[in-house]
Every structure is written in C-alpha cells, then in structure tokens.
N, C-alpha and C positions, 0 to 999 in steps of 0.2 A: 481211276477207272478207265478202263478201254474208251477210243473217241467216240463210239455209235452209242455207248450207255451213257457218255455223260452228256451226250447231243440230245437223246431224252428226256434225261430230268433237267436240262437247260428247257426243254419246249414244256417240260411239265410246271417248272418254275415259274414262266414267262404268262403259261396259262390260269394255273392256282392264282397267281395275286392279280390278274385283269380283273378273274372274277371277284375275288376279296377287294378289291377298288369297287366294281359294280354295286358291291352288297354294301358295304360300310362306309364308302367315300362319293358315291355318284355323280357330284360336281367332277372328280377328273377323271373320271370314266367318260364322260358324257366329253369334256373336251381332248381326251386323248382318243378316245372311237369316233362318237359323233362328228366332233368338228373337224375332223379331219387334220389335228393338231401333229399327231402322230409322237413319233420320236426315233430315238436310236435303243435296237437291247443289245446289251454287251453281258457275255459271259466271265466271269471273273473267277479265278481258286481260292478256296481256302485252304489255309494247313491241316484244319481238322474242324470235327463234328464242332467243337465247342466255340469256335471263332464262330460258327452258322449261326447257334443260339444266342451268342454276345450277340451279333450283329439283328438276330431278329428282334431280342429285345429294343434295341436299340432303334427299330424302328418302330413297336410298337410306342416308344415315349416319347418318339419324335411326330406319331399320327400319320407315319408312311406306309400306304398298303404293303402286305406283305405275306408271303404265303410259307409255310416250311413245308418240303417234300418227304416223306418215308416209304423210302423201298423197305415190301415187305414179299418174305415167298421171294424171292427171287433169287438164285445159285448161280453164280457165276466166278469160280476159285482165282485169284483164292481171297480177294474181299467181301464177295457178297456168297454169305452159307446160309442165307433165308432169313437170317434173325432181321428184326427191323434195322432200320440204318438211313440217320438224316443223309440225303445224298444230294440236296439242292437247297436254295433260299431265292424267293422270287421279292423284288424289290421292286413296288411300282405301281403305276406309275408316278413319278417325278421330275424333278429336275435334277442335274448333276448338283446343285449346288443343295439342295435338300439334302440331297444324300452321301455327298464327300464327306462327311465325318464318318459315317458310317461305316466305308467300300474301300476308304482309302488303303485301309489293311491289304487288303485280297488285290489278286494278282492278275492283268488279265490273259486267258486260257490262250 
C-alpha cells in the first residue's frame, strides 16, 4: 500500500490495541499511559493477510493486547476495491520480549 495509507492503518493499529489494553488489560495501560512508562512503536510488514491473523491469534494465547484493523469502503486501485481488507495488526502494549515470538516473522517497514 502507498506510504500515507499504510502510515494510517499503522496510527489506526497503534490506536485500536491502546484501547483494547484499556478495556481488557488495565494494569499496562495504566503503566504504559499513566506512568509515564512509555515505550517505542515500530511498524513491521507482513507478506500477507494470513500471517496478520496467525499472528493475532498468537497474541490473543499469549494474553497480549491486540487489535485487527479492516479497511472497509475504501478504493484505492488497484489493492483496495472497497471489499473489506485486514490492512493492519496493533500489538500492545508490551515488551519486546513478550512479543519476539510473535513479530519475529514480519519485517520492519
């Protein structure tokens, strides 16, 4: 996808699983906002839709927030013809070492 649409569903990513942390996980929401703990977000590629879904599962069994993104309606030729389309995975927050089994696949952008 062109850099300005995928710089989107990267901020779309980033922002679905803060709040999926909020709602489900609160202890690292509370230390990655509140405390001022913070962290690094890194954008990574995947080859394809199906590595997203490996990988989301893979955090839900691991108890790591996480959000799947689907662009819907949206035209943009010649990938994006409106039909839905996983186009991001928001992982977080955590630690790198939470999540290197997971990430390690994917490439970064």
């Amino acid at each position: 996808m062109p850099p300005g649409k995928l710089a989107a569903q990267a901020g779309h990513a980033y922002t679905d699983t803060l709040y999926e942390a909020h709602t489900a996980t609160p202890d690292r929401y509370h230390d990655y906002q509140i405390m001022g703990k913070g962290g690094s977000k890194v954008t990574l590629k995947s080859r394809n839709e199906n590595q997203l879904i490996i990988a989301y599962n893979a955090c839900l069994e691991a108890e790591i927030p996480c959000a799947i993104v689907v662009d819907r309606e949206h035209i943009l030729p010649p990938h994006f013809d409106g039909s839905p389309i996983i186009t991001a995975l928001g992982i977080g927050p955590c630690t790198k070492a939470e999540a290197q089994h997971i990430t390690k696949k994917f490439n970064c952008v």
